[in-house]
C-alpha positions in Angstrom: 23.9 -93.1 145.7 24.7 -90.6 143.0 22.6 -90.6 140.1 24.7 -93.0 137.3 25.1 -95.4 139.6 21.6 -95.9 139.8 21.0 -96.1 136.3 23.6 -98.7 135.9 22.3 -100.8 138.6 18.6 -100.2 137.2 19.7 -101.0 133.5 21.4 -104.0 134.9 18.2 -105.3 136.7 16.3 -104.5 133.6 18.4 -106.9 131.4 18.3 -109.7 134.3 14.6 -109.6 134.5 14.3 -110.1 130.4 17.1 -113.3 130.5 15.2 -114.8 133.6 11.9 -114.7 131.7 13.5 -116.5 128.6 15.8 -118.7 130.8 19.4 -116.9 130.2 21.9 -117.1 132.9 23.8 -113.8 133.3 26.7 -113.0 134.5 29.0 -109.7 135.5 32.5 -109.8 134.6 34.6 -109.1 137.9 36.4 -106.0 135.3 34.9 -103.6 133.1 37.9 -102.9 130.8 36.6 -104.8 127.6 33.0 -102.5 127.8 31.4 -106.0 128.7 28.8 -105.0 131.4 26.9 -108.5 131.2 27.2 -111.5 129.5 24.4 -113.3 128.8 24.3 -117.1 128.4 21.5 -119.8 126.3 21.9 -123.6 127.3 20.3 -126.1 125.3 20.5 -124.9 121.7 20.1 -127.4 119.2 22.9 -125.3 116.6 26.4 -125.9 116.2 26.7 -123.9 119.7 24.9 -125.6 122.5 25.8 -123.1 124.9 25.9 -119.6 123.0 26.5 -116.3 124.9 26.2 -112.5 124.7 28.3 -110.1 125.5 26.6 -106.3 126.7 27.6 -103.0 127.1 25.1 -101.5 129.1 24.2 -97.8 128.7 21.4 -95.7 130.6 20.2 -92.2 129.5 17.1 -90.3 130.2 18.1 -88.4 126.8 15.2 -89.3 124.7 15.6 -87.3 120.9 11.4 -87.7 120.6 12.1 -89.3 117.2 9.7 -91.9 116.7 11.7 -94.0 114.8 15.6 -93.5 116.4 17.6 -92.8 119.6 20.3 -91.1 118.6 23.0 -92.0 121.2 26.1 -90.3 122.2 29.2 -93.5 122.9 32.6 -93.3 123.8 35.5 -94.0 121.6 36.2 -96.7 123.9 33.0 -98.4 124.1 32.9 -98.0 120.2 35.9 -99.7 119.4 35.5 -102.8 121.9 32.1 -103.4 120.9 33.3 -103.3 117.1 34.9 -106.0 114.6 35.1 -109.7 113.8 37.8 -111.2 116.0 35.5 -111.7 118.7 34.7 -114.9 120.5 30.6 -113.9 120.6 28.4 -111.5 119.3 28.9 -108.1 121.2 25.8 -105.7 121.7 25.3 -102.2 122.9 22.1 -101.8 125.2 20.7 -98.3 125.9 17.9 -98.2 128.3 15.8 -94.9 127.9 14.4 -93.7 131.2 12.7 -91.2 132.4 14.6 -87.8 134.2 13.4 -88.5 137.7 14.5 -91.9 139.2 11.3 -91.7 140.9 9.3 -92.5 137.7 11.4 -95.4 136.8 8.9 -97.6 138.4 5.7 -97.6 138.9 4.0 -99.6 142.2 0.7 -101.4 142.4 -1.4 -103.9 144.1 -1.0 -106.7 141.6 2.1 -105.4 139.3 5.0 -103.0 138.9 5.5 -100.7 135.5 8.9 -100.1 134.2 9.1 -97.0 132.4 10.8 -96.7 129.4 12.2 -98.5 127.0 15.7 -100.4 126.0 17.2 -100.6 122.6 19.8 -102.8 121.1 22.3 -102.1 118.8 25.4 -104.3 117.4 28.1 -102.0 116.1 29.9 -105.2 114.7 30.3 -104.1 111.1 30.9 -100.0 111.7 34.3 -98.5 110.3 37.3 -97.5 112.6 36.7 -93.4 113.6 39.6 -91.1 113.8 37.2 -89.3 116.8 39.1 -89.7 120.3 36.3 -89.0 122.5 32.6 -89.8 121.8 30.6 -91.2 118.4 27.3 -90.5 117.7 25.2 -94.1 117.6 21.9 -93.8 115.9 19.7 -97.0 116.8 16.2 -98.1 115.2 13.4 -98.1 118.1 12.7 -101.1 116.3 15.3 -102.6 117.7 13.4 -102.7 120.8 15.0 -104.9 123.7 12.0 -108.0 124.8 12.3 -111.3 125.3 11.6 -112.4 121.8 14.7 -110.2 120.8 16.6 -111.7 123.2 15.9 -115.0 122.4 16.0 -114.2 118.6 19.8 -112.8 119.5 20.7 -115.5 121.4 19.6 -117.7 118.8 21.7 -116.0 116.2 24.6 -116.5 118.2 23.8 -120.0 118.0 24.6 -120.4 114.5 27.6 -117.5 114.8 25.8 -114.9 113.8 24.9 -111.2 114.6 22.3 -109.4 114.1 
């Protein structure tokens, strides 16, 4: 399997795992053209929306800028521009999940547990002006923004009440 396929199967798994821990159901649109990867769906919300969802683009690079504080990303026009705006139904997000070169290292086995190396980020792009660019943007995210299943939830939760974070 060539080498970007992998990561997109491995970021997709990564973002399953994180719903099933807080109880999301996921789903994969049968066509990519809208930069939806995964949607991701609450139940049981006591807000105006009972049933809030997510809505993912999934990205996977082994790029890491070594800046503590930001992941400087590299999207393309496309992803920028469906990810981007108000006349959405829910809350888009972009997702990068940093990992490391060798998809050897992604995991790590042992007797009693399994380490997932690295890290995934969130970003919503909701609010950013329209580009002139025709090819790629520059994203920077906050490695604050780190992707766990209290952020997650906390997303989710915001959609809830129609917000974005």
């Amino acid at each position: 399997m060539e080498k970007n396929q992998k990561k997109e199967l491995f970021s997709r798994a990564y973002v399953k795992a994180i719903a099933a821990q807080v109880g999301f159901r996921t789903a994969i649109p049968d066509v990519d053209d809208d930069s939806v990867d995964i949607i991701l769906k609450g139940k049981g919300f006591s807000s105006p929306i009972r049933n809030p969802q997510l809505e993912v683009q999934l990205k996977c690079t082994a790029k890491d800028n070594d800046d503590p504080s930001i992941l400087k990303f590299t999207l393309p026009i496309k992803n920028y521009n469906d990810l981007r705006g108000d006349d959405l139904v829910c809350p888009r997000y972009l997702f990068v999940l940093v990992v490391p070169e060798d998809c050897e290292d992604w995991l790590t086995h042992e007797q009693d547990f399994v380490t997932v190396k690295h890290c995934c980020y969130w970003m919503s792009i909701k609010d950013f002006p329209d580009k002139p660019n025709t090819t790629n943007i520059s994203i920077i995210i906050p490695k604050s923004q780190l992707l766990t299943s209290k952020s997650m939830r906390t997303l989710m939760e915001m959609a809830s009440v129609w917000g974005v974070a």
